[in-house]
C-alpha positions in Angstrom: 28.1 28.1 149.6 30.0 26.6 146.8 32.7 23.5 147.1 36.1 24.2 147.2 37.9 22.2 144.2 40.4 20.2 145.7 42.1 19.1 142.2 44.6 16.2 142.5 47.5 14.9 139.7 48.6 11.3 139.1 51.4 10.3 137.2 52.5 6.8 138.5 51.0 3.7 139.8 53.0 4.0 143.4 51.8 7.8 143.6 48.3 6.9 143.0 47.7 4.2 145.2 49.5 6.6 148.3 47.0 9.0 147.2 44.0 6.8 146.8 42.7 7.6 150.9 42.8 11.2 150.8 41.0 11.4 147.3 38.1 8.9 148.9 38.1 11.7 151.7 37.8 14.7 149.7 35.1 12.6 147.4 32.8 11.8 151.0 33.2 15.3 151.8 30.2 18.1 151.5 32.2 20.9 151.6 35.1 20.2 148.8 34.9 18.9 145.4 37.1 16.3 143.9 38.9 17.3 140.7 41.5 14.4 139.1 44.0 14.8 136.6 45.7 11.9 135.6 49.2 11.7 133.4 52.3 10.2 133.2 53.0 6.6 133.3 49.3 5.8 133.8 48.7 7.1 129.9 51.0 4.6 128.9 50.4 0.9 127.2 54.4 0.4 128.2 53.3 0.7 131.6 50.5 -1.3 131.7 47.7 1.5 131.0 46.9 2.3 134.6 44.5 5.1 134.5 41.9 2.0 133.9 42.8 0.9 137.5 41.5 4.5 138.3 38.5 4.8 136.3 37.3 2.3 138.6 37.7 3.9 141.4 37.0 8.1 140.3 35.7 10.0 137.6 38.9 11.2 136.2 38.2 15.5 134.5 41.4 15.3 132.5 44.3 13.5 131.2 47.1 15.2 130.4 49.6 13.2 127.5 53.1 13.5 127.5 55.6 12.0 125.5 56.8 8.7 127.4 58.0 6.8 124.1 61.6 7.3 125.2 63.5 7.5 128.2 66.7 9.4 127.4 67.5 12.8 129.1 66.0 14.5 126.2 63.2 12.5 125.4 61.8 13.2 129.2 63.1 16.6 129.6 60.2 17.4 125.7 58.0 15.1 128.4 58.0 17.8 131.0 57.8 20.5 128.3 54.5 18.7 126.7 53.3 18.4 130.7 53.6 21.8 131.2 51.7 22.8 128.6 48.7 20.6 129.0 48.5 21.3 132.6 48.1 25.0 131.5 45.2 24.5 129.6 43.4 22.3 132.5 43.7 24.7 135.3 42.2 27.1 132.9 39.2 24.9 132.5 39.2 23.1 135.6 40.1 26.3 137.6 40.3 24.5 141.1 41.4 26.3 144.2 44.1 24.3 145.0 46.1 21.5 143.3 47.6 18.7 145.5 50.8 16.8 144.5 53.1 14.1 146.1 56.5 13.5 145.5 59.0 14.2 143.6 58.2 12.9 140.3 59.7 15.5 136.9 55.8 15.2 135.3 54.7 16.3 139.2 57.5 19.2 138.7 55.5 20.4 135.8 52.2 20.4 137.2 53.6 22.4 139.8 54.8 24.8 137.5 51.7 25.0 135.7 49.6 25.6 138.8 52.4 28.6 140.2 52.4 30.4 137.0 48.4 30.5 137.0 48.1 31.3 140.8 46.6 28.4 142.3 47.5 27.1 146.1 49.6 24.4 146.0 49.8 21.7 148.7 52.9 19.7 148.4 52.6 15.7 150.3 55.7 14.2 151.4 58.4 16.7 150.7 61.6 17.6 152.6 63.1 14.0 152.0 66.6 13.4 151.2 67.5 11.1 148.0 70.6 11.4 147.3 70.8 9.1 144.1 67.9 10.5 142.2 67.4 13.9 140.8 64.1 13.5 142.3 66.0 15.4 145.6 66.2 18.1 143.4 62.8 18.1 141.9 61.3 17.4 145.8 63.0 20.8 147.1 62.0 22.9 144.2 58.2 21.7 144.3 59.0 22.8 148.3 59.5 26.2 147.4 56.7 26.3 144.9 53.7 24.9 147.2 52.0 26.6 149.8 51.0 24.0 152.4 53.1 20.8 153.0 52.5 17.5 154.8 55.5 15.5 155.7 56.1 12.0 156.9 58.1 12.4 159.9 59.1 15.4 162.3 62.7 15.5 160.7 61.4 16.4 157.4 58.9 18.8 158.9 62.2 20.0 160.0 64.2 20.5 156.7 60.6 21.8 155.0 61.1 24.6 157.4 65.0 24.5 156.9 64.3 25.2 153.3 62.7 28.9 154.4 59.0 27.2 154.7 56.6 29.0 157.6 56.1 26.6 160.5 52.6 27.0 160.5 51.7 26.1 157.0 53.7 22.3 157.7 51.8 19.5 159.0 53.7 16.5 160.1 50.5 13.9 159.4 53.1 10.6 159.0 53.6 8.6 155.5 50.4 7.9 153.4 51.3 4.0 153.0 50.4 2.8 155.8 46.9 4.2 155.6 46.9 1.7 152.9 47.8 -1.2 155.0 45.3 -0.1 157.6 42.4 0.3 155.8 42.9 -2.0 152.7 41.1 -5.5 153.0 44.5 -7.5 151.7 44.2 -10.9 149.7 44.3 -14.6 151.3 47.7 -16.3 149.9 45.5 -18.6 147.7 43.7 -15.2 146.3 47.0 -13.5 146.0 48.5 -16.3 144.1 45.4 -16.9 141.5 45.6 -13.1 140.9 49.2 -13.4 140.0 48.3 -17.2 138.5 52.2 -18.1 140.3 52.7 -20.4 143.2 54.5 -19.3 146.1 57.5 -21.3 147.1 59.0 -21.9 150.4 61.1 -18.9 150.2 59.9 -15.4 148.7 61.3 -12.2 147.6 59.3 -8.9 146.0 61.8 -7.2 143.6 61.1 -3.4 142.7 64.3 -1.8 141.5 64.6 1.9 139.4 67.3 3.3 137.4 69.6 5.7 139.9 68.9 8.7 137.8 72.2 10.9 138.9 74.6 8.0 138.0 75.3 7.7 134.3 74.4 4.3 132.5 74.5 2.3 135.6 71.0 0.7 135.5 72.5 -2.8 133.5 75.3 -3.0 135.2 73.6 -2.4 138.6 70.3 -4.9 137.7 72.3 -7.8 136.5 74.7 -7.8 139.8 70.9 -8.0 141.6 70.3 -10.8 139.3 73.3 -12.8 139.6 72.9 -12.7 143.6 69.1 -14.1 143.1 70.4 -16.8 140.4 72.3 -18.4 143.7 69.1 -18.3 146.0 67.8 -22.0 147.0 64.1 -22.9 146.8 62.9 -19.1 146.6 60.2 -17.2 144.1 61.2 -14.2 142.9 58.1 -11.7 142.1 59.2 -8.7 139.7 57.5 -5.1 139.6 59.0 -3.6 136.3 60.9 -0.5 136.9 59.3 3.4 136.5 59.3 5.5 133.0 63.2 7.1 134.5 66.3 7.3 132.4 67.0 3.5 131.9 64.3 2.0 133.1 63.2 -0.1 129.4 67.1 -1.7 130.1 65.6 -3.0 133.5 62.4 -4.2 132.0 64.0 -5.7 129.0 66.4 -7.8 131.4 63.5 -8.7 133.8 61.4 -10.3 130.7 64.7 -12.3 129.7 65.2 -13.1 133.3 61.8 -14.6 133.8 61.2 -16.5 130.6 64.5 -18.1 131.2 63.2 -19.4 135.1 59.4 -19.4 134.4 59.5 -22.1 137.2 60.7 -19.5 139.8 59.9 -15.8 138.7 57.3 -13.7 137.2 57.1 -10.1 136.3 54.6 -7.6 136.0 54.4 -3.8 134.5 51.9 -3.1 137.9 50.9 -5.2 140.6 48.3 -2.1 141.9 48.1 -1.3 144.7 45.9 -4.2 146.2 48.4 -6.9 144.8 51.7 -5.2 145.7 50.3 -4.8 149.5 49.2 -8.6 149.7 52.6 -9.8 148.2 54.4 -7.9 151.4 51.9 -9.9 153.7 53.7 -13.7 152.1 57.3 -12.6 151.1 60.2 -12.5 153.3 61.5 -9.1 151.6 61.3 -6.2 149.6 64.8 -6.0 147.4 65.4 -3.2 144.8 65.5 0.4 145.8 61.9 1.3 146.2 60.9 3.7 148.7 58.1 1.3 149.3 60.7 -1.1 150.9 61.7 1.8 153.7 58.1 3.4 153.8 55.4 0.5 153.9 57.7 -3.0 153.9 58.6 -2.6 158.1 54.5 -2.6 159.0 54.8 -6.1 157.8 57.2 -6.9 159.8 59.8 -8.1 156.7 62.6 -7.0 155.6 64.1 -4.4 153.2 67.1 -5.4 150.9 68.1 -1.7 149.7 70.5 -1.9 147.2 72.2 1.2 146.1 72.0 5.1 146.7 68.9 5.6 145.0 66.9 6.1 148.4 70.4 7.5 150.5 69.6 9.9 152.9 65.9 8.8 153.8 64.5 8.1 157.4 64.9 3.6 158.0 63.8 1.5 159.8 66.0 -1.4 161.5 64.0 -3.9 159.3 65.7 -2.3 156.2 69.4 -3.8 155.1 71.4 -1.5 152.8 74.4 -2.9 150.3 75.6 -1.6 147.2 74.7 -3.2 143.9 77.2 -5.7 144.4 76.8 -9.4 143.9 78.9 -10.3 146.7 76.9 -7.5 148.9 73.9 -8.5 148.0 74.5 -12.3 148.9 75.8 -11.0 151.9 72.5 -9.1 152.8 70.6 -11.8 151.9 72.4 -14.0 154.4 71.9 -11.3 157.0 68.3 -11.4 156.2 67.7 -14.9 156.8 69.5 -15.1 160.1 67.7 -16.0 163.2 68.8 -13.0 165.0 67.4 -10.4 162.0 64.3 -12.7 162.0 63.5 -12.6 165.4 63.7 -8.6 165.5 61.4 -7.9 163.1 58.6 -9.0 165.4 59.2 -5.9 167.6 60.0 -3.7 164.4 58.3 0.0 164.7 57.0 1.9 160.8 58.9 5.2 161.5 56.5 7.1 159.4 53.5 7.3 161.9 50.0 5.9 162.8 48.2 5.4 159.2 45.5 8.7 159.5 47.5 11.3 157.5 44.4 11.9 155.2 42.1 12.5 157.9 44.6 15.3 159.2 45.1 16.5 155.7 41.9 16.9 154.8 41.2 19.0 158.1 43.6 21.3 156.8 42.4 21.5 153.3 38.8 22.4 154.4 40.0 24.8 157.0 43.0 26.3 155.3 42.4 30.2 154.5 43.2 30.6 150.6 42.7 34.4 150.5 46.0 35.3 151.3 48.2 32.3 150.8 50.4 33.1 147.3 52.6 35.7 149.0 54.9 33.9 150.9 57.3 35.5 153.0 60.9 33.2 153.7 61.0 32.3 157.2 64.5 32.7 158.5 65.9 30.6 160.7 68.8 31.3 163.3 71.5 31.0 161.3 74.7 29.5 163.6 78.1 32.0 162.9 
């Protein structure tokens, strides 16, 4: 009997390491074959060339190159273009029997595309979230109605999966795919973490991940340096920076994070990608996640810190109590950060609960994926649901 080809995309460091579980899975398995296709952010030297980080791990069968030189609207919409076409060609060689995306990324939108066009399944990882600041929202929904089988992170976006004309029975609520991570990861000692990073940890630290808000125009600068000035009046805290995703705007972010930290070498340091090894043991020894990372709502809480969400980039997604929201407002944001280190906040997070499940979702996805009849799964018919007059 042959292998079914289980045939993953990449395109970002984040997306990858969520992914990295469920690809060892499918690797152990007998009965499936791992296929991985790798583009994006990870082809990129700007972005700290991160398909090495993969290499490591997997034999990657393709990578796909699409113009990430520039960031502008047109520059990235010629990137999906490019996407779309490479991904053409690799399905035709690769042929796999069904392609497995997360997200809600726009080079994740043309893999999709690719893979509807030629007729292959599609399984579709953490749709039916809300967020209301990127046009990632609209990206998530449209790969929704593209993919065949999808596995959420909660019951409430189960929910609006099947709200969005999706049969019940092809959606699996397995919880998020972080906190596999976290599980099953062996994390770094502080004094490993900090030689890795070759910074000392102070007596106070923050972990600052913070991405362009892709539906506001030219906001980025204006929104980065208002995080900025807030951190400037921080006493005897370390600031670690992740640099900001290959979005509209994100070089401006970047930019200003390599003034900010060769201006306070004595208190910052930045990085194009932490991995995913890194990123996790920084969680473990800082007192928060700030930016607008869906990492801060999604893995942050199982450390039992807390979440400084600045903005509207992640509006509309499922939080925990752990996680703070302002706008990107200095005064806000100082205000936050006093909540934050109040004995009250700090005392909660003891008892603090991860609202995106027990840390097995690739164990339930990969029953699915082995089980799953493919025969007749391309015709979809729109489930209705009772609509209220």
């Amino acid at each position: 009997m042959s292998k079914r080809k289980v045939c993953i995309v990449t395109g970002t460091r984040a997306e990858y390491g969520l992914l990295y579980w469920l690809m060892k899975e499918i690797e152990a398995d007998d009965s499936l074959q791992l296929q991985v296709v790798v583009t994006g952010m990870h082809l990129s030297p700007e972005f700290g060339l991160t398909y090495k980080e993969i290499e490591k791990d997997f034999h990657i069968d393709k990578k796909i190159e699409m113009l990430l030189s520039s960031d502008t609207a047109v520059g990235i919409s010629k990137s999906m273009g490019l996407a779309q076409i490479g991904f053409a060609d690799v399905y035709e060689e690769l042929k796999p029997d069904i392609v497995v995306v997360l997200g809600d990324r726009y080079e994740i939108f043309s893999a999709v595309s690719a893979a509807m066009i030629a007729r292959i399944p599609i399984a579709h990882l953490h749709g039916g979230e809300t967020t209301e600041g990127a046009f990632d929202e609209a990206i998530r929904h449209s790969i929704t109605k593209m993919s065949h089988l999808h596995f959420t992170a909660t019951e409430v976006y189960k929910d609006r999966v099947i709200q969005l004309g999706e049969q019940p029975d092809r959606v699996f609520n397995v919880g998020g795919m972080g906190i596999e991570n976290i599980k099953r990861l062996e994390l770094m000692s502080k004094e490993e973490f900090e030689r890795s990073i070759d910074f000392k940890l102070n007596k106070k630290n923050i972990l600052v991940t913070f991405h362009p808000v892709t539906l506001e125009n030219a906001t980025a600068k204006e929104q980065f340096q208002e995080l900025l000035d807030a951190i400037d009046e921080l006493q005897d805290t370390n600031i670690i920076f992740t640099k900001a995703n290959s979005d509209t705007d994100g070089r401006v972010i970047n930019q200003m994070i390599d003034e900010y930290v060769s201006k306070n070498s004595d208190k910052s340091v930045g990085f194009a990608s932490l991995g995913q090894l890194r990123y996790l043991s920084a969680l473990q020894y800082v007192d928060a996640m700030v930016g607008n990372s869906s990492s801060g709502l999604a893995e942050a809480p199982s450390f039992k810190i807390g979440t400084l969400n600045i903005g509207d980039r992640q509006k509309g997604r499922i939080k925990a109590d752990s996680v703070i929201d302002c706008k990107p407002d200095k005064k806000e944001i100082s205000v936050a950060f006093h909540t934050l280190y109040s004995s009250k906040f700090q005392e909660n997070l003891n008892t603090e609960k991860n609202p995106y499940g027990d840390g097995v979702a690739s164990l339930k996805i990969i029953k699915v994926l082995k089980t799953v009849d493919l025969d007749n799964i391309l015709k979809k018919s729109f489930f209705d649901m009772e609509i209220k007059r």
